[in-house]
ROKOLKE-298632 format. One line per field, with one value per residue (C-alpha): residue in three letters; residue number from 1; x, y, z. Coordinates in nm, 3 decimals. Example, Ala and Ser with C-alpha at 12.3 -4.5 7.8 and 13.67 -1.06 7.14 Angstrom:
r <- [ala;ser] .
k <- [1;2] .
u <- [1.230;1.367] .
v <- [-0.450;-0.106] .
w <- [0.780;0.714] .
***
This chain:
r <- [unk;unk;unk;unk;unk;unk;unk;unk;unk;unk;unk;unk;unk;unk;unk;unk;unk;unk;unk;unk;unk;unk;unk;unk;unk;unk;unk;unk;unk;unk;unk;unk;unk;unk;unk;unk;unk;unk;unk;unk;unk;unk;unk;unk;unk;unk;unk;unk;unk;unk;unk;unk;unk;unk;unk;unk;unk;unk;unk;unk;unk;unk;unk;unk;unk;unk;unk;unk;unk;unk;unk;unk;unk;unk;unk;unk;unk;unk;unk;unk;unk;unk;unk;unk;unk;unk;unk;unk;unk;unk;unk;unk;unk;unk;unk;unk;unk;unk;unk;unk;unk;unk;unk;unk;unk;unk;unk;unk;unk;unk;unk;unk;unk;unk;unk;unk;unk;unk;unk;unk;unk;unk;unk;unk;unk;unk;unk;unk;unk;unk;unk;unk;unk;unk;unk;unk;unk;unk;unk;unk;unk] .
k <- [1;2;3;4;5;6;7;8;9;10;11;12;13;14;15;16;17;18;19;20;21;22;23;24;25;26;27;28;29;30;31;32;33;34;35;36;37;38;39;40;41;42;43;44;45;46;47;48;49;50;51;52;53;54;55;56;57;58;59;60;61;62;63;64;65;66;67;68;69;70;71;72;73;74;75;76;77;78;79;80;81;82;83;84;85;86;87;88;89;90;91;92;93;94;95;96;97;98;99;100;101;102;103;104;105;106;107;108;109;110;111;112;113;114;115;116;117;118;119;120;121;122;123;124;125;126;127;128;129;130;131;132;133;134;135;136;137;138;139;140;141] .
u <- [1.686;1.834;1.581;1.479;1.649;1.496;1.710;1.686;1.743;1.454;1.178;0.956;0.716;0.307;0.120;-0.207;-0.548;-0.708;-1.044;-1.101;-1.421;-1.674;-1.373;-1.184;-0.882;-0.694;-0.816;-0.711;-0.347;-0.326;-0.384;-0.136;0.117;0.127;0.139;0.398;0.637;0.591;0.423;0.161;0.440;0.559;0.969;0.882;1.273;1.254;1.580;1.481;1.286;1.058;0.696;0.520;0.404;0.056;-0.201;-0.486;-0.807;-1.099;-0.917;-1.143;-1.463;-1.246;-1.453;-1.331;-1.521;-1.582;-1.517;-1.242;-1.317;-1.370;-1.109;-0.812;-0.562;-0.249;0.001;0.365;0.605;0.857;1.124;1.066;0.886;0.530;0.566;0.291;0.051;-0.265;-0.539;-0.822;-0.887;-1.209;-1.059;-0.775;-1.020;-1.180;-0.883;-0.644;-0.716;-0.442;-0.181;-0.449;-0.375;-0.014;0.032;-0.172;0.058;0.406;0.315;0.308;0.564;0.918;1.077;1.434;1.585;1.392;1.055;1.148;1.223;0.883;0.737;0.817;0.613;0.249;0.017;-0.273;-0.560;-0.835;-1.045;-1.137;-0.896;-0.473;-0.207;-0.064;-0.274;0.015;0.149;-0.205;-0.224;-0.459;-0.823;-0.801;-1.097] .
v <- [-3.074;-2.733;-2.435;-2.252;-1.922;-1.729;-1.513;-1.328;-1.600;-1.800;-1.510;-1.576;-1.241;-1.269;-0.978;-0.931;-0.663;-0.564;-0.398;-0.082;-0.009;0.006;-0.134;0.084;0.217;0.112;-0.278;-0.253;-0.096;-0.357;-0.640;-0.509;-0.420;-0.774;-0.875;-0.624;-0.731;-1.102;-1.248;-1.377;-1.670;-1.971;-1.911;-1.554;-1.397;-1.097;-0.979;-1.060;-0.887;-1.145;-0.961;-0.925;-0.638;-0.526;-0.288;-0.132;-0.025;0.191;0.410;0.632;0.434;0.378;0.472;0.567;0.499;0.683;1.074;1.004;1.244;1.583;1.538;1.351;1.562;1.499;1.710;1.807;2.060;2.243;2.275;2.693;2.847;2.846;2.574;2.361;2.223;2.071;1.902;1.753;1.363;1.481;1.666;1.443;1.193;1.422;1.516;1.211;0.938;0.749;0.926;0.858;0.469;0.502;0.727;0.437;0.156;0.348;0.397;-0.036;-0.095;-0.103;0.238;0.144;0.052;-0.310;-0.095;0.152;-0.065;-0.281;0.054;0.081;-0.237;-0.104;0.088;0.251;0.367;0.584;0.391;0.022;0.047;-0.057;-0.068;-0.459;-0.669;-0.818;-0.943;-1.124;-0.976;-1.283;-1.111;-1.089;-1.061] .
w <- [0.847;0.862;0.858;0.484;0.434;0.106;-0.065;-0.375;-0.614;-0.451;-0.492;-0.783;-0.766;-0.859;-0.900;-0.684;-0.757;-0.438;-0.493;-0.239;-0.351;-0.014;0.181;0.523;0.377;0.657;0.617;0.225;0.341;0.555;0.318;0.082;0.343;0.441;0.051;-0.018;0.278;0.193;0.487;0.358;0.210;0.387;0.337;0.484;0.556;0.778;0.641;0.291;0.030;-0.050;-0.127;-0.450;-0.624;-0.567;-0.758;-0.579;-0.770;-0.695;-0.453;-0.477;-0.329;-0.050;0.273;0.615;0.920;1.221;1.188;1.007;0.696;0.895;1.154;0.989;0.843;0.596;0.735;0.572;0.692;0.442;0.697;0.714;0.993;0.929;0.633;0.778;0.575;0.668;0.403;0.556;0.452;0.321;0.090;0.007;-0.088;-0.334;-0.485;-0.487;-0.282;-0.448;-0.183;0.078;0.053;-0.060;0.264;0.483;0.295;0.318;0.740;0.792;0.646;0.730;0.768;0.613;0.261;0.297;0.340;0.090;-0.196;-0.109;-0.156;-0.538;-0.593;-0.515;-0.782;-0.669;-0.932;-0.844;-1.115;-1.187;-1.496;-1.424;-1.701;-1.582;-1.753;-1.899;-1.594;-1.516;-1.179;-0.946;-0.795;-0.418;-0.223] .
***
């Protein structure tokens, strides 16, 4: 018997809700990381894009533990001297904590064009309410 190799004609994509809400951020990103990549499947294919799409809700009631809020920053450069920019996650969470978990997804996965196109397949609302009920996404716990 000669060993399963997905491929793209194989891949039949579900759609998955994962609930934030009083969860770590970083356990949530990890949960969807995994579901995003495709891990979580039995004909797993490292080389293959084989994950599923994945909507996050109730970003916003995301907590992080620890000290976490005062002394994690989000930090960008422009490229020019003195272009750094530094927002405090305290703030971030205030003000959109949808990049907060799209920034903690984005970092475990992949960084190439296999990472970047399972990327594209995760929506994250700061609210209980998502615009895919048409796809009937299943409930994760």
């Amino acid at each position: 018997m000669s060993t399963f190799m997905a491929n793209q004609n194989t891949i039949e994509r579900k759609w998955y809700v994962i609930d934030a809400a009083g969860k770590p951020l970083g356990r949530v990103a990890v949960k969807a990381a995994d579901i995003l990549r495709g891990k979580h499947r039995p004909e797993f294919t490292p080389n293959v894009d084989c994950g599923e799409f994945v909507i996050i809700i109730n970003a916003k009631d995301a907590v992080l533990t620890g000290n976490k809020l005062t002394q994690k920053y989000y930090r960008r450069h422009s490229g020019y001297i003195g272009g750094l920019k530094e927002e405090q996650y305290s703030h971030l969470m205030a003000t959109r904590p949808e990049l907060a978990m799209e920034l903690a997804v984005k970092g475990m996965l992949p960084h190439n064009t296999l990472g970047a196109k399972s990327f594209t397949r995760l929506h994250v609302y700061a609210g209980a309410e998502h615009d895919h009920a048409a796809q009937k996404p299943v409930v994760l716990d």
